[in-house]
MOPAC internal coordinates of N, CA, C and O (Angstrom, degrees):
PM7 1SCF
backbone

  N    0.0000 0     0.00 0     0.00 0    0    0    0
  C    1.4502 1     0.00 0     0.00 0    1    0    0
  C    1.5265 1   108.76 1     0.00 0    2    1    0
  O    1.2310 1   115.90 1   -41.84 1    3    2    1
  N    1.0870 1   125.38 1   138.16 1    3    2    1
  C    1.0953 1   134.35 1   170.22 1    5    3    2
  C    1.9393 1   136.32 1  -105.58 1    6    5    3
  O    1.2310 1   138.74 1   -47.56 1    7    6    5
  N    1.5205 1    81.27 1   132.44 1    7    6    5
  C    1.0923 1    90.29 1  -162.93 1    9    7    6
  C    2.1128 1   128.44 1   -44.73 1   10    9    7
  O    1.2310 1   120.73 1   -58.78 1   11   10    9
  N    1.4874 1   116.21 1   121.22 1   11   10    9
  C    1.6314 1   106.31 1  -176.76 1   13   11   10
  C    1.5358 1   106.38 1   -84.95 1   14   13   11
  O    1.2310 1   123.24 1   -42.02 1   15   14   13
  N    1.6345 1   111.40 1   137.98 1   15   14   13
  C    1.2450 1   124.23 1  -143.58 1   17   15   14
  C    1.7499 1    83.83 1  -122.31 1   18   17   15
  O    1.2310 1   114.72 1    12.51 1   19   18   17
  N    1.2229 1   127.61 1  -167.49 1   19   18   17
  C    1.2616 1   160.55 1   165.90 1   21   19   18
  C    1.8455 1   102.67 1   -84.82 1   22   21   19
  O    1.2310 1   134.96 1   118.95 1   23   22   21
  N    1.6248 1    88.67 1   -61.05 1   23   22   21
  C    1.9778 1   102.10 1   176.16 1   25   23   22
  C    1.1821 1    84.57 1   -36.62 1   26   25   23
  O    1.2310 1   118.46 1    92.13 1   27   26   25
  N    1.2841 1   120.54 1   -87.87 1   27   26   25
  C    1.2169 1   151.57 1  -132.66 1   29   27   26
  C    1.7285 1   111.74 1   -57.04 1   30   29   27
  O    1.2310 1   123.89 1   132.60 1   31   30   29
  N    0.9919 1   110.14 1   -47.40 1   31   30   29
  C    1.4581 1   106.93 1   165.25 1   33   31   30
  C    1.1233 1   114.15 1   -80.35 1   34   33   31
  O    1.2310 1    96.44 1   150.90 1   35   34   33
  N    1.5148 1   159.23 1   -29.10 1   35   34   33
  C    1.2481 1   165.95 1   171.01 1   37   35   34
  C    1.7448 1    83.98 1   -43.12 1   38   37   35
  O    1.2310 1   123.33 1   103.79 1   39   38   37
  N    1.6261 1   111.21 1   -76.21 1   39   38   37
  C    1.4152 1   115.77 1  -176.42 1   41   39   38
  C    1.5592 1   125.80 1   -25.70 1   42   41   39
  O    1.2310 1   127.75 1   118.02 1   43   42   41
  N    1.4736 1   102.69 1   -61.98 1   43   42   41
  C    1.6645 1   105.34 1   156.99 1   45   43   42
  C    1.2580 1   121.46 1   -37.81 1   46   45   43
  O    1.2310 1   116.81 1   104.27 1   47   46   45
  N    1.4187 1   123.67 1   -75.73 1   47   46   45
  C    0.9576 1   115.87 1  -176.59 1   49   47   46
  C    1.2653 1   123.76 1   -58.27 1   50   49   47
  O    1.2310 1   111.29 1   153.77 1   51   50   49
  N    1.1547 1   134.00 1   -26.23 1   51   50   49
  C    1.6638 1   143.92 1   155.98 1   53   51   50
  C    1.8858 1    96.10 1   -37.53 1   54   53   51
  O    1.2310 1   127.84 1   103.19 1   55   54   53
  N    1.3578 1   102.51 1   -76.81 1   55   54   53
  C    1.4559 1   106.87 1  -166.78 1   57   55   54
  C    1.5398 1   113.45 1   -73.95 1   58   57   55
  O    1.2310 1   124.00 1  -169.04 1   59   58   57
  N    1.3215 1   109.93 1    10.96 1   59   58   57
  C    1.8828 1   101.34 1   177.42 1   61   59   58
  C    1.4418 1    96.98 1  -135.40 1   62   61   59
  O    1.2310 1    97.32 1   161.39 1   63   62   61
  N    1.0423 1   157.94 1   -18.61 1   63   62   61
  C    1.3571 1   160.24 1   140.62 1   65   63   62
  C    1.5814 1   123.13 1   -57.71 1   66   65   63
  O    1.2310 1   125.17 1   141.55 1   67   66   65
  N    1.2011 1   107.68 1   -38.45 1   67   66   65
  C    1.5673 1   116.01 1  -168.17 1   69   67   66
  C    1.4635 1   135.39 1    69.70 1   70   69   67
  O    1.2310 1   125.73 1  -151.46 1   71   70   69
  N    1.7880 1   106.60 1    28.54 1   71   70   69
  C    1.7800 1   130.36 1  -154.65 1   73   71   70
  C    1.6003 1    60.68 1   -90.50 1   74   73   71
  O    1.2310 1   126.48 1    -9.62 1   75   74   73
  N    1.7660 1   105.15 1   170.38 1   75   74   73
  C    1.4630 1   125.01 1   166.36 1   77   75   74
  C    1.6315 1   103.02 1   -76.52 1   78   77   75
  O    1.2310 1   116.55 1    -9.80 1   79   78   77
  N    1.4084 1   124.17 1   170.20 1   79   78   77
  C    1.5647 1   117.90 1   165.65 1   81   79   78
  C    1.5256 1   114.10 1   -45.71 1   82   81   79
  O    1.2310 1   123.12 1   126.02 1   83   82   81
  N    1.5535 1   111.63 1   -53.98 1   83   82   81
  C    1.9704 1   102.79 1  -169.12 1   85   83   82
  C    1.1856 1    99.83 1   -57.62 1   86   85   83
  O    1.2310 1   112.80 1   138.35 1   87   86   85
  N    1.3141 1   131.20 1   -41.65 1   87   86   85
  C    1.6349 1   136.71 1  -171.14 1   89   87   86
  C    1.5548 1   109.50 1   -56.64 1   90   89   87
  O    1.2310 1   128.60 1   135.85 1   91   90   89
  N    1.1255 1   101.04 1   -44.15 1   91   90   89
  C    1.5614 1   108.88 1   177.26 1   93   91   90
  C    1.5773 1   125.72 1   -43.45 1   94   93   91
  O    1.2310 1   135.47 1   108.77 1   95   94   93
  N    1.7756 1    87.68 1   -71.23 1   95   94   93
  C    1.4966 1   136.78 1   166.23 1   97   95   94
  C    1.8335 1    96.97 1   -34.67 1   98   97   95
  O    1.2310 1   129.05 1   116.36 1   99   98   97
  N    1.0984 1   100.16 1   -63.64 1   99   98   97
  C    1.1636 1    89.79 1  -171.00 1  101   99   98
  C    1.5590 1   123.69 1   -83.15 1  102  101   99
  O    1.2310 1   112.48 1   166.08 1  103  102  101
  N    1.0468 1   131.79 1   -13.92 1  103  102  101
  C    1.6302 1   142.50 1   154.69 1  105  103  102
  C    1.3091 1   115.64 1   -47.15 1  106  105  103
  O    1.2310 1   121.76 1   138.73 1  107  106  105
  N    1.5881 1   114.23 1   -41.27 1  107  106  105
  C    1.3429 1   103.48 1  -161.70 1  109  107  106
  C    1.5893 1    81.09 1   -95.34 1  110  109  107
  O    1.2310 1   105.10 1   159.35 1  111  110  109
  N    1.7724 1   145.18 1   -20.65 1  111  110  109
  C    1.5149 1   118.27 1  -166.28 1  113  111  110
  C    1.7586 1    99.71 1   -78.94 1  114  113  111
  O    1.2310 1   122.77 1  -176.56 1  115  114  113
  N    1.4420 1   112.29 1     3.44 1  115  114  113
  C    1.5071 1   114.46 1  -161.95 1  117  115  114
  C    1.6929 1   107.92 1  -101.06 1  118  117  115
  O    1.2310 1   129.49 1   146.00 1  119  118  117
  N    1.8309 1    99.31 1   -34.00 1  119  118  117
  C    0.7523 1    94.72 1   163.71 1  121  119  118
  C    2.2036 1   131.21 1   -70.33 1  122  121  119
  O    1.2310 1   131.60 1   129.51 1  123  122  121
  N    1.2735 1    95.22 1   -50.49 1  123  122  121
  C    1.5425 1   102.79 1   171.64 1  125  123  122
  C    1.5992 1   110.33 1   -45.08 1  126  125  123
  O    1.2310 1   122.39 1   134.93 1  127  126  125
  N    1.2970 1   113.02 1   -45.07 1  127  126  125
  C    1.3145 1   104.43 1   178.90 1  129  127  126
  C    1.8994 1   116.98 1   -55.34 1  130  129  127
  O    1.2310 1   132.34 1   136.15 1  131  130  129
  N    1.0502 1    93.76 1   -43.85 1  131  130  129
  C    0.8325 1   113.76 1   161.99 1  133  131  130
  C    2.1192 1   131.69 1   -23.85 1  134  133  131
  O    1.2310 1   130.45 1   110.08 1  135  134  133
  N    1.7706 1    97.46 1   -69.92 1  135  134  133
  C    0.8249 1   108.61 1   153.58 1  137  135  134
  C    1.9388 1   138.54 1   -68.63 1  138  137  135
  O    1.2310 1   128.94 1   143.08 1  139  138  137
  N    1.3709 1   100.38 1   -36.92 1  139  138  137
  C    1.3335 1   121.59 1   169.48 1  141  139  138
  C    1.6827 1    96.47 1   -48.81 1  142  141  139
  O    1.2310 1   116.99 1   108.73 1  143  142  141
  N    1.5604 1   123.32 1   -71.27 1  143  142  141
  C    1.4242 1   116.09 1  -159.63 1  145  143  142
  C    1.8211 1   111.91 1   -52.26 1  146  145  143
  O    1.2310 1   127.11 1   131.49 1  147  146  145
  N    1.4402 1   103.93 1   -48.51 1  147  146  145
  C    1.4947 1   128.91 1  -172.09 1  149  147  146
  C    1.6145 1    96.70 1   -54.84 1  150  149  147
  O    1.2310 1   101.43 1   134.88 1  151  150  149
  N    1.3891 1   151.44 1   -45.12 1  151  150  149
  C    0.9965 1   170.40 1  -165.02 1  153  151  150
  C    2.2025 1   107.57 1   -75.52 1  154  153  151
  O    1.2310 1   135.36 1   112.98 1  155  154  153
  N    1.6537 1    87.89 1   -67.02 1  155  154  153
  C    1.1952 1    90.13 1   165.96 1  157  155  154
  C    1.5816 1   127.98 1   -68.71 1  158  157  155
  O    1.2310 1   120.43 1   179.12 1  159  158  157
  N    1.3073 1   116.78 1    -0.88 1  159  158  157
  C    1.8824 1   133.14 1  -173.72 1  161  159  158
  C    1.7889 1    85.20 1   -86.65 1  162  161  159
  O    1.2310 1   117.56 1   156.59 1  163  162  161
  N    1.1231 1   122.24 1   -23.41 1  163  162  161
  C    1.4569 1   122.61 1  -159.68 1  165  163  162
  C    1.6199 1   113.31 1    98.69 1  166  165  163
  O    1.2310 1   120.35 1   174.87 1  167  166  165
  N    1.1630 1   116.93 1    -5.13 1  167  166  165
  C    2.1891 1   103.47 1  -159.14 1  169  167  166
  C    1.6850 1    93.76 1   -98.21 1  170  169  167
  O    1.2310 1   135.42 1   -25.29 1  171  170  169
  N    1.0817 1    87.76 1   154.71 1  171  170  169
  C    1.8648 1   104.45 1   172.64 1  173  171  170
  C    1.3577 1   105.63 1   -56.62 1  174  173  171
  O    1.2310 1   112.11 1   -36.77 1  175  174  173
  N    1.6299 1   132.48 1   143.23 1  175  174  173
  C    0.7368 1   129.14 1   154.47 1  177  175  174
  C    1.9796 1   113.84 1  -112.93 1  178  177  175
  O    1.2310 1   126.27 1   -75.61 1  179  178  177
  N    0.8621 1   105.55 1   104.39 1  179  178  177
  C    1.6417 1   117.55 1  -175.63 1  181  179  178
  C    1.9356 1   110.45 1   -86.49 1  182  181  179
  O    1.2310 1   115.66 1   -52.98 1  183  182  181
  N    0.9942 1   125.85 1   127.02 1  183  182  181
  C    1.5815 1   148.53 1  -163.64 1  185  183  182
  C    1.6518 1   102.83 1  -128.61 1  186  185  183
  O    1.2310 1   119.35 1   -96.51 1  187  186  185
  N    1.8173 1   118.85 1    83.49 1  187  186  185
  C    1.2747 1   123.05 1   177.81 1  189  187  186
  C    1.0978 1   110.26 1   -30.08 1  190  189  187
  O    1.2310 1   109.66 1   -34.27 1  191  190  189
  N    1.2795 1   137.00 1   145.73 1  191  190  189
  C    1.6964 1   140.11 1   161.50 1  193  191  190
  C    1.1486 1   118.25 1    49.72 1  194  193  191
  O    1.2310 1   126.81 1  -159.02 1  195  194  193
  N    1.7412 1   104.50 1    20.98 1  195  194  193
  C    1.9005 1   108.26 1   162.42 1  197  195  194
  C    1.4366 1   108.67 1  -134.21 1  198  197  195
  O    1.2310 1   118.51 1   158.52 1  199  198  197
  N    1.2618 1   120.44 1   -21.48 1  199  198  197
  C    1.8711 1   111.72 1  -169.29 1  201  199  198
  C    1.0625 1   101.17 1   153.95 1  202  201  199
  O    1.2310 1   113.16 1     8.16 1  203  202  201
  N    1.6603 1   130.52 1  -171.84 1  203  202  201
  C    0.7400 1   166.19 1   -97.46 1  205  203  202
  C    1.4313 1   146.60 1   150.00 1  206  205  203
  O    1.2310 1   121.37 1  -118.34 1  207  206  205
  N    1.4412 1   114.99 1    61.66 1  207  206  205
  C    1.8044 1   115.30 1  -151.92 1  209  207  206
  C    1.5448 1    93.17 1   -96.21 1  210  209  207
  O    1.2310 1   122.62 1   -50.78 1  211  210  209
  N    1.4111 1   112.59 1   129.22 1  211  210  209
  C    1.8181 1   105.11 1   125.00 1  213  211  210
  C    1.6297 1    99.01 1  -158.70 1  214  213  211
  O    1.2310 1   127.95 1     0.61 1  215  214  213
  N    1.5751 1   102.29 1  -179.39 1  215  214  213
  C    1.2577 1   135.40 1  -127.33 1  217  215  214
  C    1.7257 1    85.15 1   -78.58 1  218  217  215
  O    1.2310 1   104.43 1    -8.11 1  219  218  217
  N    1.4789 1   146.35 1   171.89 1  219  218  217
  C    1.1921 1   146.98 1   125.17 1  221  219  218
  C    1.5754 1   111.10 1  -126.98 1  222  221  219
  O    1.2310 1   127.72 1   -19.89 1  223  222  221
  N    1.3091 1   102.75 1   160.11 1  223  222  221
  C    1.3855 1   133.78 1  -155.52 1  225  223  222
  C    1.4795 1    98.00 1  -101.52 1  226  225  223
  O    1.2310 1   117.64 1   -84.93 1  227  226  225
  N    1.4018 1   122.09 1    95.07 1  227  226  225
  C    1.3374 1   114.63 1   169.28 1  229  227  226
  C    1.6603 1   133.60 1   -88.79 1  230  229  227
  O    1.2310 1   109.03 1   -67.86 1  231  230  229
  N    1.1042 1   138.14 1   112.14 1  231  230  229
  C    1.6681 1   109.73 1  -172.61 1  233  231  230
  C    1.3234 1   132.90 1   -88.55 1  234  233  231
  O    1.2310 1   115.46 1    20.38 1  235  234  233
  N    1.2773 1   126.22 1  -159.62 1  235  234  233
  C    1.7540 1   109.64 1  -159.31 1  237  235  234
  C    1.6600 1    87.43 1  -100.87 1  238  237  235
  O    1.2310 1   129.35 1   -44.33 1  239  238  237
  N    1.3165 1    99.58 1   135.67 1  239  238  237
  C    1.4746 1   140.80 1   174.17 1  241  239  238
  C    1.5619 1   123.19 1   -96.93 1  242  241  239
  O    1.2310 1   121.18 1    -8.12 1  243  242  241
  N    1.6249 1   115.35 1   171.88 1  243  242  241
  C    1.4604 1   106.95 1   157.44 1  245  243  242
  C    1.3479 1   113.63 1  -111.94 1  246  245  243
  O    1.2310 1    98.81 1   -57.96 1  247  246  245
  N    1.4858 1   155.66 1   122.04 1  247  246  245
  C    1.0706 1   141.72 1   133.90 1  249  247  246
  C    1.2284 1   149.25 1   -53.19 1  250  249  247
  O    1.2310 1   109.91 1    -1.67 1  251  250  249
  N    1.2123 1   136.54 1   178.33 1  251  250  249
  C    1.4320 1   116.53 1  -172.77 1  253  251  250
  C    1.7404 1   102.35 1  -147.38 1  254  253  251
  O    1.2310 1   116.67 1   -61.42 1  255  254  253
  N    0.9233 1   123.94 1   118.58 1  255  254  253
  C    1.3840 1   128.71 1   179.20 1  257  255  254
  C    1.6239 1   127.41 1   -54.79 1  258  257  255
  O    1.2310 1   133.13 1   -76.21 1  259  258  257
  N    0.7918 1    92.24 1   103.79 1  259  258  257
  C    2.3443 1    95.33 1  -153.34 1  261  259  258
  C    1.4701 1    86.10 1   -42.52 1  262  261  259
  O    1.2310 1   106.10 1   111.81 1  263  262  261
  N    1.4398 1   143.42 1   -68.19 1  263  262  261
  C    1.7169 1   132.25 1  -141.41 1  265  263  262
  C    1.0254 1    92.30 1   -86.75 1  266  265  263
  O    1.2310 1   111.75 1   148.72 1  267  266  265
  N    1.6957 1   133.15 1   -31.28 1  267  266  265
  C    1.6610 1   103.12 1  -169.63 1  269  267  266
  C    2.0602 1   114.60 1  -118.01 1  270  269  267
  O    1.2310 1   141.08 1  -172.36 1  271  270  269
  N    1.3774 1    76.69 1     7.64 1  271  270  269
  C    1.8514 1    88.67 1   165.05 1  273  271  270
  C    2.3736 1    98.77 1    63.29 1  274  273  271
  O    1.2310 1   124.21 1  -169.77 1  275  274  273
  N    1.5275 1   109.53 1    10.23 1  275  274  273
  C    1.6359 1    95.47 1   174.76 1  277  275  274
  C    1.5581 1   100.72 1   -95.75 1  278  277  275
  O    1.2310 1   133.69 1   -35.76 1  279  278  277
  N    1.3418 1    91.15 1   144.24 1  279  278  277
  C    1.5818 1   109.13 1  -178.17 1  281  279  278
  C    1.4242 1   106.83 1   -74.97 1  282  281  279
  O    1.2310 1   120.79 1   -31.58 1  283  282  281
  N    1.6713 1   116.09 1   148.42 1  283  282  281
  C    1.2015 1   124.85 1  -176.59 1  285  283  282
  C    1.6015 1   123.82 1  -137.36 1  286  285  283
  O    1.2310 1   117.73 1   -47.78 1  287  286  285
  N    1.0109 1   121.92 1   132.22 1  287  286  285
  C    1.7016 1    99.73 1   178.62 1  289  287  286
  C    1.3455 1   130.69 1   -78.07 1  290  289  287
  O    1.2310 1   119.45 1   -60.54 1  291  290  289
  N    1.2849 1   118.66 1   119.46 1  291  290  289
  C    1.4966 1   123.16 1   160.10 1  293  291  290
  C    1.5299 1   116.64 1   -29.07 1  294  293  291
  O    1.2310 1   104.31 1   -30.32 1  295  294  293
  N    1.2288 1   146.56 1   149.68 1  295  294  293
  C    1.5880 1   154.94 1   150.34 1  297  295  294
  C    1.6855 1    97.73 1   -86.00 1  298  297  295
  O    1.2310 1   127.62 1   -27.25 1  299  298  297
  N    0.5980 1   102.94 1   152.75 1  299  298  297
  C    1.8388 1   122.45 1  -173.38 1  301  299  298
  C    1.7066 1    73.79 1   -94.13 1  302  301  299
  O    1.2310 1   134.06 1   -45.27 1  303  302  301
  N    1.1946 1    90.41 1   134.73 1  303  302  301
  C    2.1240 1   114.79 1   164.16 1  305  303  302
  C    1.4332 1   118.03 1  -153.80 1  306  305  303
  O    1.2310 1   125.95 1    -3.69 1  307  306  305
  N    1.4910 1   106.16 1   176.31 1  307  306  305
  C    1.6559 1   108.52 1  -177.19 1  309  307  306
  C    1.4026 1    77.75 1  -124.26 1  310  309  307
  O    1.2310 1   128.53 1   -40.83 1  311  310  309
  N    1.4474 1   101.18 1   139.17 1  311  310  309
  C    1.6756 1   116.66 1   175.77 1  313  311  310
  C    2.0326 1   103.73 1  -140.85 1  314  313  311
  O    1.2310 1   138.89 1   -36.12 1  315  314  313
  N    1.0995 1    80.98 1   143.88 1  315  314  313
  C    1.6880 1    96.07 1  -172.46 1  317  315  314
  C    1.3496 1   118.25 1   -90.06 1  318  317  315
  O    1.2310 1   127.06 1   -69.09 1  319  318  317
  N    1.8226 1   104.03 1   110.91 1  319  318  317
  C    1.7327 1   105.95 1  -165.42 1  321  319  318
  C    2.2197 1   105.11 1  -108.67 1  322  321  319
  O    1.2310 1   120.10 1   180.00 1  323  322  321

């Protein structure tokens, strides 16, 4: 499987829309921004017949270092599921 790129979708849309490459290029950084801001506002951003992103709230934990088995603390973060 191969990896989906930034290129790589610009390309699509180049070859399935018929925008020039910058036109492309730039749709899809307008679009992500797009999603990026909406995401960072806190609200779901939902993509019909692809997923479903938003943000969760994780809190501080302990970890454990797989090779040397010392415990460590987690930082509380928001990570994108």
């Amino acid at each position: 499987m191969e990896t989906l790129t930034r290129a790589g979708l610009a390309e699509a849309i180049y070859a399935e829309v018929g925008l020039s490459r910058h036109e492309s290029a730039d749709l899809l950084e307008a679009v992500l921004e797009r999603i990026s801001a909406t995401l960072e506002a806190g609200e779901t951003v939902k993509i019909s017949g692809f997923g479903t992103f938003l943000l969760r709230e994780k809190g501080e934990r302990i970890g454990r270092n797989p090779k040397t088995g010392v415990e460590v603390p987690i930082l509380p973060r928001r990570v994108l599921t």
